[in-house]
C-alpha positions as a printed NumPy array, in Angstrom:
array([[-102.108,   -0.143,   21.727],
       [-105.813,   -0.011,   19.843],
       [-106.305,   -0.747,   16.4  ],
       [-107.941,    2.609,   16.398],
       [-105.251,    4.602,   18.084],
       [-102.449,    2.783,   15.986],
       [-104.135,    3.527,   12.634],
       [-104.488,    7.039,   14.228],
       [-100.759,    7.53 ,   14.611],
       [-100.44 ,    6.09 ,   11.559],
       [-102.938,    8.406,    9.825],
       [-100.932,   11.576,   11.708],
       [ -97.784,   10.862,   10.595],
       [ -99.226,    9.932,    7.105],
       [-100.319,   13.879,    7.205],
       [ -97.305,   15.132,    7.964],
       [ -95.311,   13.594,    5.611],
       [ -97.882,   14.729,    2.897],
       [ -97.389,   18.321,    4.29 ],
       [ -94.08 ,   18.11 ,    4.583],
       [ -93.504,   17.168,    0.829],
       [ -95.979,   20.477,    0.345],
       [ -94.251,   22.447,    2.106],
       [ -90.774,   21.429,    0.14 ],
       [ -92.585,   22.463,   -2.788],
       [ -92.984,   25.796,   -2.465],
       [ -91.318,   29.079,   -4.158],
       [ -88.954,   31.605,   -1.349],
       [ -89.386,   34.862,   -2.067],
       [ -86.332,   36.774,   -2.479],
       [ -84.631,   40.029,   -3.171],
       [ -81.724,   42.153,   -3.873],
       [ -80.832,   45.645,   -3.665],
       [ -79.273,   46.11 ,   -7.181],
       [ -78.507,   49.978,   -8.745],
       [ -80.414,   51.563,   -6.045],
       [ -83.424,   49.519,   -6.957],
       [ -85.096,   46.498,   -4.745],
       [ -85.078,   43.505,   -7.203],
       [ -87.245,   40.619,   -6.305],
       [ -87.63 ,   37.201,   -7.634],
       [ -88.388,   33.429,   -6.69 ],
       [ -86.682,   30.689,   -6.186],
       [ -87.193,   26.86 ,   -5.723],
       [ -84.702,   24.387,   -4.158],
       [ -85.301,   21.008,   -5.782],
       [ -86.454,   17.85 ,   -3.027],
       [ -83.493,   16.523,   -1.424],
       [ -81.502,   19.806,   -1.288],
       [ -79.54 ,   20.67 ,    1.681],
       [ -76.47 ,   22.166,    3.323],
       [ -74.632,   19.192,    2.194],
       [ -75.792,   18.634,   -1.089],
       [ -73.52 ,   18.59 ,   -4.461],
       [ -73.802,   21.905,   -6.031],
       [ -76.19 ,   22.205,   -8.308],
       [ -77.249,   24.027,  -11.539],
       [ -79.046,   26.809,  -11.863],
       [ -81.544,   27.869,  -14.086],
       [ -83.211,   31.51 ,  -14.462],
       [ -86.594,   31.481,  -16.269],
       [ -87.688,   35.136,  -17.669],
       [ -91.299,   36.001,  -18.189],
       [ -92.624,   38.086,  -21.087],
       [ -93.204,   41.701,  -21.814],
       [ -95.592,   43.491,  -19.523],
       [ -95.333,   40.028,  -17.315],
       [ -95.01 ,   39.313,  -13.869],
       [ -92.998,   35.867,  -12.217],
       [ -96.818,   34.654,  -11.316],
       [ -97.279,   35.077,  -15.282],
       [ -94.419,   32.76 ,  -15.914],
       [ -94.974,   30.358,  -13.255],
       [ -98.349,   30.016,  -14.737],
       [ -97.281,   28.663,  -17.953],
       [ -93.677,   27.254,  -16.759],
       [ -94.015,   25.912,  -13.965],
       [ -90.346,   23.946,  -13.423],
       [ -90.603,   22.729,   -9.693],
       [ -91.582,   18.881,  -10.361],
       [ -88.782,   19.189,  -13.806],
       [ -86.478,   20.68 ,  -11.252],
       [ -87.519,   18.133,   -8.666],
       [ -86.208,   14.935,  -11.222],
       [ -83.572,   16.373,  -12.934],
       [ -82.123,   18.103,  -10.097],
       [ -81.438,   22.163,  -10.526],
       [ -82.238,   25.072,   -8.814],
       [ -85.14 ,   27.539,  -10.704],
       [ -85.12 ,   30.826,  -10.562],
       [ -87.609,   33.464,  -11.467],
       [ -87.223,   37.293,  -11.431],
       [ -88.936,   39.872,  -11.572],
       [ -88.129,   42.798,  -14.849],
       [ -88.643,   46.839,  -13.785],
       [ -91.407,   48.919,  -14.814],
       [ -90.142,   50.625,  -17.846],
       [ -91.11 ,   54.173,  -17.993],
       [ -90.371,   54.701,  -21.466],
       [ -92.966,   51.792,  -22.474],
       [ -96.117,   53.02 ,  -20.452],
       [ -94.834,   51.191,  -17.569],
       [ -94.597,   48.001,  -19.13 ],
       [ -92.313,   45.718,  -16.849],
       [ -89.648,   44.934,  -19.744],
       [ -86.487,   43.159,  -19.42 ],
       [ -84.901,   45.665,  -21.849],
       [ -86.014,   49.213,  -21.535],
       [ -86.501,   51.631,  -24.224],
       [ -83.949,   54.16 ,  -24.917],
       [ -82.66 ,   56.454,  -23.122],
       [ -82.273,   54.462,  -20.061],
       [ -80.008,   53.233,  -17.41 ],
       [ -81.535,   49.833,  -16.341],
       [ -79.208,   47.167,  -17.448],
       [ -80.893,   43.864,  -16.68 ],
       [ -77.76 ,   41.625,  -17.637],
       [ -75.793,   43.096,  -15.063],
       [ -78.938,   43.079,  -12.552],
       [ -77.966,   38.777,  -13.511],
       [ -74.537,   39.016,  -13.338],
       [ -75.464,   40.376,   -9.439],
       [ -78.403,   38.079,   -8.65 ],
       [ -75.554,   35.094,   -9.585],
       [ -73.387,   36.102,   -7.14 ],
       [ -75.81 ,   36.433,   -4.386],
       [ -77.539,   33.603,   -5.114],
       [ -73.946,   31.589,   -4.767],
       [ -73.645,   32.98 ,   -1.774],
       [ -76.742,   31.322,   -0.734],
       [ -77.138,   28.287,   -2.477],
       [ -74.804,   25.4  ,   -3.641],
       [ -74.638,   26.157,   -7.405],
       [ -72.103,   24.692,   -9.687],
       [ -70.98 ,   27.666,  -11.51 ],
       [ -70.259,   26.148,  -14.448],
       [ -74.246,   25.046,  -15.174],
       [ -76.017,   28.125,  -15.251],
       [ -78.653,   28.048,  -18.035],
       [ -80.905,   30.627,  -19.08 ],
       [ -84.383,   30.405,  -20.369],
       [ -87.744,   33.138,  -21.346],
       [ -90.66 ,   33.356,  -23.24 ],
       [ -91.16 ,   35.874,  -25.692],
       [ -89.555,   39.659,  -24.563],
       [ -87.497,   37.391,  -21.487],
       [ -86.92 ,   35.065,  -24.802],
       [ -85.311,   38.055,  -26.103],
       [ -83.674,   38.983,  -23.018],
       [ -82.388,   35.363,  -22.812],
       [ -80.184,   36.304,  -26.409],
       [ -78.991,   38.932,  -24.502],
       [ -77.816,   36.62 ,  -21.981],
       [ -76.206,   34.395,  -24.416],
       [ -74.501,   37.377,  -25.874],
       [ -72.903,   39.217,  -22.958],
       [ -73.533,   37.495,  -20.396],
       [ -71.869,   34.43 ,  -22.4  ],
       [ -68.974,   33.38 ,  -19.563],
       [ -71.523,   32.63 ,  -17.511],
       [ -73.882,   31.182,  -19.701],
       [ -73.666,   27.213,  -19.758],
       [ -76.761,   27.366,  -22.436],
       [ -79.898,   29.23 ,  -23.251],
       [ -83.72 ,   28.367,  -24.18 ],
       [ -86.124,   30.77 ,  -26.121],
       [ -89.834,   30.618,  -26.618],
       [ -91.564,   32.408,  -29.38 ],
       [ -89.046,   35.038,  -30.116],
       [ -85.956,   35.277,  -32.935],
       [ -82.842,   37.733,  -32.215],
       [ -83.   ,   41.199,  -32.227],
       [ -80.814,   42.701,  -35.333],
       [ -78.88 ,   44.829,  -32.954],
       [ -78.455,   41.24 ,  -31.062],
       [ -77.45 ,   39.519,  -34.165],
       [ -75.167,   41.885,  -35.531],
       [ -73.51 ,   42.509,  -31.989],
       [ -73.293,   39.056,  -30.75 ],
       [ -69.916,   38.209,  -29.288],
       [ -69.839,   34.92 ,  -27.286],
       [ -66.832,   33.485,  -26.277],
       [ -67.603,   29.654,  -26.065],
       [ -69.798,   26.752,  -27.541],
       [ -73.059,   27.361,  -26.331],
       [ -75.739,   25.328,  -26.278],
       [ -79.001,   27.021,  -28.088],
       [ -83.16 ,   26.07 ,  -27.921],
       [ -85.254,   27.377,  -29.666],
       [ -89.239,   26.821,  -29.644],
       [ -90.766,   29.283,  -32.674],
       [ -94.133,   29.125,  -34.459],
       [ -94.159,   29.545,  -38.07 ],
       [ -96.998,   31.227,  -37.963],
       [ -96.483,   32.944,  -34.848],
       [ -98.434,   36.622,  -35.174],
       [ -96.077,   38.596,  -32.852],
       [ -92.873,   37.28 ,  -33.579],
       [ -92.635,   36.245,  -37.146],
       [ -90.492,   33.324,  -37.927],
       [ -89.179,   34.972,  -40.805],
       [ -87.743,   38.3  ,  -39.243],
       [ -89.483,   41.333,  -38.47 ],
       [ -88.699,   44.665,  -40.64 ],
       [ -90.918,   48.121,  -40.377],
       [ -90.133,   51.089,  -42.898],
       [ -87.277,   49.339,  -44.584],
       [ -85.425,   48.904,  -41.014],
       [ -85.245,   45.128,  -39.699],
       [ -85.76 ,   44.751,  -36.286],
       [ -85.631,   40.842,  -35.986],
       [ -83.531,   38.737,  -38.042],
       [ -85.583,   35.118,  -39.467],
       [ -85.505,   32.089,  -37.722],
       [ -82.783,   30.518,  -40.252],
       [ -80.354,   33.399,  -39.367],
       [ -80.419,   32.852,  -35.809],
       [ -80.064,   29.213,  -36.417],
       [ -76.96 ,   29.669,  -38.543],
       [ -75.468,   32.038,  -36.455],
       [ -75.818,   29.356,  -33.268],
       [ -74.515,   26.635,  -35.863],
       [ -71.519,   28.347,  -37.053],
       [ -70.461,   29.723,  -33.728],
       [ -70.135,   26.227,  -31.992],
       [ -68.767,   24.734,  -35.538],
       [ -71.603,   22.626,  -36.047],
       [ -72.829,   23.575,  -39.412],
       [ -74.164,   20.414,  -40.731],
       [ -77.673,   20.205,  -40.432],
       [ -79.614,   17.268,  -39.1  ],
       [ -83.458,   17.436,  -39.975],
       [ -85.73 ,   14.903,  -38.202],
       [ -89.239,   14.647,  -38.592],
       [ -91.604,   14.388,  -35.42 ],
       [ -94.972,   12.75 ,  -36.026],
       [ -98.165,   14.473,  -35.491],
       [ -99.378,   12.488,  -32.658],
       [-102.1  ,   15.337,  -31.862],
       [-103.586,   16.675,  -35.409],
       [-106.341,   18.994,  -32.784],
       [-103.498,   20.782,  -31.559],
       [-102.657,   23.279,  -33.902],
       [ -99.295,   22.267,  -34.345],
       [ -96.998,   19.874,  -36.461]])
């Protein structure tokens, strides 16, 4: 054969490898009919998966108030994280909430009927059904309102909660004080002390908390897994431009 047509082939099959690993990169859409509503959401099947692969852990990502999933993929992107450690991401979409201007909120203003932790309890199940997913490792994480929303999780949701993650948002005092978790469970948090929407130290408007500090949702993590001892380490400031220490 040529030099030119072998480095041809070579070149062609070069290209479809590369497209290949594309295409194993990409989100599926998916939905479920859940309370007479059509719930969608994304999902991403690390490289590798298959039919015949070990199950794996799953891990639901919420995006913020008034967000979207394209929001959240924006700034949390977990497909090459998903793609080395070896999970299965998931990212849903919240309901328009009427009683918020039509702000799509995880948890809806009162008086409503949209329960989003049983919409999750649902969207597990199917999701077995489709997947391979090790039951015991589903994790939970959100940013801001889907931070709060990931509490919520933790709270009631808390058999089937392995661990949760929250960005930029403490516990709701209605959280806090109603909290009922019935194992260890593994808690990150990422807050801003001087974070301008969600204050680090609680949030309180006409004498009536709404959010309970930092500390206090610390403790309450601590002393529920009997782990009260505090360990503080300092991390360098290995960016002073950042804004952050």
């Amino acid at each position: 054969m040529p030099s030119f047509t072998l480095r041809f082939a070579f070149l062609f099959c070069a290209l479809l490898a590369w497209q290949g690993a594309i295409d194993a990169q990409n989100f599926q859409n998916g939905s479920i009919s859940f309370d007479g509503q059509n719930r969608s959401y994304l999902v991403y099947t690390p490289i590798g998966y298959g039919p015949t692969s070990p199950p794996l852990p799953l891990l639901f990502n919420f995006h913020g108030g008034n967000g979207d999933i394209a929001s959240q993929v924006a700034i949390s992107d977990l497909r090459s994280i998903a793609d080395t450690a070896g999970f299965i991401a998931v990212y849903p979409q919240a309901l328009p909430d009427p009683n918020d201007g039509g702000s799509t909120n995880w948890l809806h203003k009162d008086p409503t009927q949209v329960d989003d932790v049983l919409f999750i309890d649902a969207l597990i199940d199917s999701l077995s059904d489709q997947f391979r997913i090790d039951t015991s490792r589903i994790y939970a994480c959100g940013y801001s309102l889907g931070g709060e929303f990931t509490y919520e999780l933790g709270c009631r949701l808390n058999e089937r909660m392995a661990a949760i993650a929250v960005v930029a948002r403490t516990m709701q005092t209605y959280q806090y004080n109603n909290c009922m978790p019935n194992h260890p469970t593994g808690v990150l948090t990422i807050l801003g002390t001087a974070d301008a929407v969600s204050d680090y130290n609680g949030m309180s408007f006409g004498g009536i908390q709404y959010y309970v500090s930092a500390d206090d949702v610390h403790q309450y993590w601590a002393l529920h897994n009997n782990s009260p001892n505090q360990q503080i380490t300092a991390v360098p400031n290995t960016d002073p431009s950042d804004g952050s220490t």
